[in-house]
Structures are given as structure tokens and as C-alpha cells.
N, CA, C and O atoms as a DFTB+ gen file, in Angstrom:
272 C
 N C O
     1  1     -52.795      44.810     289.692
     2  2     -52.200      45.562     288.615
     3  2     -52.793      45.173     287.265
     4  3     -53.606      45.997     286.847
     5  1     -52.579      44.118     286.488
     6  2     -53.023      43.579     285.657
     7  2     -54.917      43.183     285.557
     8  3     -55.395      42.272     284.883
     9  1     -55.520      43.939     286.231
    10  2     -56.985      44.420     286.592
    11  2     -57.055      45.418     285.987
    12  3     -58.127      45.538     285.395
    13  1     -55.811      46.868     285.767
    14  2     -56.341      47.614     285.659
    15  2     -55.426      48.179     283.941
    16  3     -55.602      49.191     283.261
    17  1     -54.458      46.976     283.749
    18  2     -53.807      47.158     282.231
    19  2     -54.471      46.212     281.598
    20  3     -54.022      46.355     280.460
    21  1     -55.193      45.383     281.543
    22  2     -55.760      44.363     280.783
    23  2     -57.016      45.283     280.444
    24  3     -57.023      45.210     279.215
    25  1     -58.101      46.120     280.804
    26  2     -58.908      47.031     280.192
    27  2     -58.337      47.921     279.590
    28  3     -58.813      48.075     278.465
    29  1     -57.417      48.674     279.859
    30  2     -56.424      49.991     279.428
    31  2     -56.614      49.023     277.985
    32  3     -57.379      49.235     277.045
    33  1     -55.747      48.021     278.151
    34  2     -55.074      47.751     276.813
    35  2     -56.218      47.629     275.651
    36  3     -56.133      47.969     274.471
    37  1     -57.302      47.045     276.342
    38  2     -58.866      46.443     275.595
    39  2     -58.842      48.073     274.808
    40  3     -58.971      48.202     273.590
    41  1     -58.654      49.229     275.758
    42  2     -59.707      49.891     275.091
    43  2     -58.808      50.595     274.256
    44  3     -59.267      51.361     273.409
    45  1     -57.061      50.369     274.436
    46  2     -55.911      51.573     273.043
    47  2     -56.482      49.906     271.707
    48  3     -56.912      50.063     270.564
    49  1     -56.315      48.867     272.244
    50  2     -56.516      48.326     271.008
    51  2     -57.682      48.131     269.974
    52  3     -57.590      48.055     268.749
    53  1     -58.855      48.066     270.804
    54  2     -59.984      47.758     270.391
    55  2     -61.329      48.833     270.409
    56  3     -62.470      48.461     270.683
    57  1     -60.930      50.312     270.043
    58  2     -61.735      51.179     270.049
    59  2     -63.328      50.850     269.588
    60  3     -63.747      49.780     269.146
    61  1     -63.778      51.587     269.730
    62  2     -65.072      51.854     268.831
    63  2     -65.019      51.116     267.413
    64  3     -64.270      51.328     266.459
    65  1     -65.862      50.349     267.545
    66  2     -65.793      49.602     266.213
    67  2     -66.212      50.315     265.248
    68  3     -65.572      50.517     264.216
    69  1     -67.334      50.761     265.507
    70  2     -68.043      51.833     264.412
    71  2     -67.626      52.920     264.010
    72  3     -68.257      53.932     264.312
    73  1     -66.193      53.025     263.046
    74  2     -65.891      54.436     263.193
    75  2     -66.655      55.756     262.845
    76  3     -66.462      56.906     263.242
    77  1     -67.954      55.034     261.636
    78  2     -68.655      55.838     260.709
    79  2     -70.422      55.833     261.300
    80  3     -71.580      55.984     260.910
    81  1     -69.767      55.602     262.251
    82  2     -71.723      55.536     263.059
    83  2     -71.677      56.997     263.374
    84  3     -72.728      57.633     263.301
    85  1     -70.745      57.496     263.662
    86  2     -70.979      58.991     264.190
    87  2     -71.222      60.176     263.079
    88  3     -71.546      61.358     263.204
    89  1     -70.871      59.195     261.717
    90  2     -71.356      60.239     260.294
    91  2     -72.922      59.932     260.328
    92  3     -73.872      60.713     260.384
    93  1     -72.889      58.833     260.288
    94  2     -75.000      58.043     260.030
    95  2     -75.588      58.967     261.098
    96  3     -76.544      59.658     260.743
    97  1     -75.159      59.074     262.334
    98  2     -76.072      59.750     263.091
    99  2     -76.190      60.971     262.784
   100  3     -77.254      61.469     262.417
   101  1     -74.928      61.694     262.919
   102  2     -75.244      63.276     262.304
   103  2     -76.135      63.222     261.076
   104  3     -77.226      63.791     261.036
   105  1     -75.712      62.636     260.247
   106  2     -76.775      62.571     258.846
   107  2     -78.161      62.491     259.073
   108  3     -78.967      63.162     258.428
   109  1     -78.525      61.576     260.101
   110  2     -79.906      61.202     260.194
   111  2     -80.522      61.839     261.012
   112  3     -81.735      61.741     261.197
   113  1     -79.392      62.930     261.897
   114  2     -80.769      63.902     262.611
   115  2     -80.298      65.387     262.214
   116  3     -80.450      66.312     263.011
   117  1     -79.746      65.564     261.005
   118  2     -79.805      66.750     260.227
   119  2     -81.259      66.257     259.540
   120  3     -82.189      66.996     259.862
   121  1     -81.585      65.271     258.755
   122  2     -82.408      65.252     257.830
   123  2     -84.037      65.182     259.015
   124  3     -85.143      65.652     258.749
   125  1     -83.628      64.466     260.236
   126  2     -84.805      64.426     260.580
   127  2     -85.007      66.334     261.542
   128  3     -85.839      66.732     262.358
   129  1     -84.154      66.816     261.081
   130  2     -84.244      68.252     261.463
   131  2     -84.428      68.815     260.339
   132  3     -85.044      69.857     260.563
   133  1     -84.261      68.714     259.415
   134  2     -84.722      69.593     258.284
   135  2     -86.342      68.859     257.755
   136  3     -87.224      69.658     257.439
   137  1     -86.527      67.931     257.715
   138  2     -87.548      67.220     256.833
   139  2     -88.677      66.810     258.315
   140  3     -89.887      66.743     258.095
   141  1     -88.220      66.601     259.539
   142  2     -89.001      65.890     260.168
   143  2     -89.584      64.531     260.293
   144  3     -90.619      64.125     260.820
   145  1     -88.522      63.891     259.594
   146  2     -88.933      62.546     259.570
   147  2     -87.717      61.391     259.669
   148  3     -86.746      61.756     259.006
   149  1     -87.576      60.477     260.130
   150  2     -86.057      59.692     260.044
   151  2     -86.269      58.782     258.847
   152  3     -87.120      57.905     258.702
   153  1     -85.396      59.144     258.098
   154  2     -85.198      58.283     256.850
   155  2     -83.829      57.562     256.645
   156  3     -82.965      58.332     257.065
   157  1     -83.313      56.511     256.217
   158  2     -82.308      56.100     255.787
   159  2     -82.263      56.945     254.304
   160  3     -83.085      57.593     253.656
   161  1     -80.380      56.444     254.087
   162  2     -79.935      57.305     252.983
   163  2     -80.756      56.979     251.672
   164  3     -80.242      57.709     250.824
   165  1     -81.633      56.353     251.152
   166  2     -82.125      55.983     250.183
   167  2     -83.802      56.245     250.372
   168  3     -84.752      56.086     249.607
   169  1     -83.680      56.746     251.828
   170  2     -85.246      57.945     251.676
   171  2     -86.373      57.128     252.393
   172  3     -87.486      57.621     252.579
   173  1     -86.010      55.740     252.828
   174  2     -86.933      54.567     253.095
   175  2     -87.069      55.005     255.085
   176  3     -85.998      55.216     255.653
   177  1     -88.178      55.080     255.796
   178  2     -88.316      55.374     256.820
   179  2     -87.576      53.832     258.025
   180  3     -88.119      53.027     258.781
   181  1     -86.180      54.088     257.618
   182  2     -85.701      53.217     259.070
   183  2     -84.833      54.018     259.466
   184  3     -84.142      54.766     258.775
   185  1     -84.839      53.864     260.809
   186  2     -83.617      54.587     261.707
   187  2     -82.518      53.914     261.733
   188  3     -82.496      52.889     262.415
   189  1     -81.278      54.345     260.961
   190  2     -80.229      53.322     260.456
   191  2     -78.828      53.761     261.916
   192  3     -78.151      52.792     262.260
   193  1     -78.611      54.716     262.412
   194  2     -77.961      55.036     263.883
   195  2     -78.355      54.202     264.317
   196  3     -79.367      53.546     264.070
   197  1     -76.951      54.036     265.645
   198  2     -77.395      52.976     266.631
   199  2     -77.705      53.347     267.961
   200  3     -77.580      52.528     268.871
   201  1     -78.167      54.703     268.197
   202  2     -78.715      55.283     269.459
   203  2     -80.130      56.576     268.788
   204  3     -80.103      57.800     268.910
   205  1     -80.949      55.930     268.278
   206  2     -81.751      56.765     268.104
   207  2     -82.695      57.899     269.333
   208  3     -83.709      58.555     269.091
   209  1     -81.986      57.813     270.530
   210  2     -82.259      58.659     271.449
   211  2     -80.814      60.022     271.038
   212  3     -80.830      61.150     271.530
   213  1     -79.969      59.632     270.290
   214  2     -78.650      60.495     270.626
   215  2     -78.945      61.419     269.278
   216  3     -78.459      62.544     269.168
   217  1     -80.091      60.613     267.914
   218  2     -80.398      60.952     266.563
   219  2     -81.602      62.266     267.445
   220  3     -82.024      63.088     266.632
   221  1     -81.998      62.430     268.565
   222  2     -83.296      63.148     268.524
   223  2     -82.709      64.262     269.715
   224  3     -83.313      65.273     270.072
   225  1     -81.592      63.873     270.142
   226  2     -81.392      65.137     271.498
   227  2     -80.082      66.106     270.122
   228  3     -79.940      67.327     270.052
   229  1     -79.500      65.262     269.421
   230  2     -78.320      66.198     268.540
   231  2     -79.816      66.819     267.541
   232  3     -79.825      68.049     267.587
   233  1     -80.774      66.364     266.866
   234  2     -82.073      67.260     266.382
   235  2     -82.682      68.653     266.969
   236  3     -82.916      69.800     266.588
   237  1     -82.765      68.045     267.840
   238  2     -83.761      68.788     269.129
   239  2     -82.333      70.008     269.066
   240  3     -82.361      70.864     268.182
   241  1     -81.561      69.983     269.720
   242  2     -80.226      70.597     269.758
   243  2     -79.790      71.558     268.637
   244  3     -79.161      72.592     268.861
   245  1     -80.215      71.093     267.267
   246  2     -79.501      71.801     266.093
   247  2     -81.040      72.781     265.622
   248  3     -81.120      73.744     264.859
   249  1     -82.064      72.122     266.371
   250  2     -82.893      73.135     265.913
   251  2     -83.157      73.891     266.837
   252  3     -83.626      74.893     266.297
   253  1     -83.143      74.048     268.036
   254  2     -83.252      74.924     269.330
   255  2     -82.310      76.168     268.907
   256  3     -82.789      77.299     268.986
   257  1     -80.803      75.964     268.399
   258  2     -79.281      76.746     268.712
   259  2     -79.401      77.037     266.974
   260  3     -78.576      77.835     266.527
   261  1     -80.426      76.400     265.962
   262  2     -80.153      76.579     264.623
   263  2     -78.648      76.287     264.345
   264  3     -78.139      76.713     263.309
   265  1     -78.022      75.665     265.129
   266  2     -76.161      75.268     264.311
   267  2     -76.359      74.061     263.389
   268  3     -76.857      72.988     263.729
   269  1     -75.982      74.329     262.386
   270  2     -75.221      72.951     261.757
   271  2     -74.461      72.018     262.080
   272  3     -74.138      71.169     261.249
């Protein structure tokens, strides 16, 4: 029993740490969809997301379907 409430509980208490990683990524593969290039917010070429495979399939994606 306690196998399967001791993860339960891990995951109502201790979500996703990153709540704002999912803004950085959208941000960074709008721009690398509009501009073609991955830039951080200050224009400097680092990939600041923490799945830069997820920064190039949501790209690939917004420019295939053209959605925002």
C-alpha cells in the first residue's frame, strides 16, 4: 500500500519545479521559428529551455500548422 501513496503523495506535493520553463520554451521556439536561430532573452545564442529537442518539435510544429 504505502508503495503506491508514498509516490502519489511525492508527486500532489512536489510538482514540477519549474513552473516557468514551459514560458522559456514556448518563447524560445517562437523566436527560433520566426528568426531561425535559438537565442536567449537578451539575443545572446544559448538555448536557455531545458529540453531543447521539445524547443525544435513545438518550432517545427508552429511552422508546419502556422499556429501561434
Amino acid at each position: 500500500m504505502w508503495v503506491l501513496v508514498v509516490p502519489a503523495l511525492g508527486f500532489l506535493l512536489f510538482g514540477s519545479t519549474g513552473r516557468d520553463d514551459s514560458y522559456i520554451t514556448y518563447w524560445v521556439a517562437d523566436q527560433f521559428r520566426r528568426t531561425g536561430r535559438i537565442a536567449n532573452y537578451n539575443g545572446k545564442a544559448i538555448e536557455q529551455s531545458s529540453s531543447l529537442l521539445h524547443v525544435l518539435v513545438l518550432a517545427g510544429l508552429s511552422w508546419l500548422t502556422r499556429c501561434r
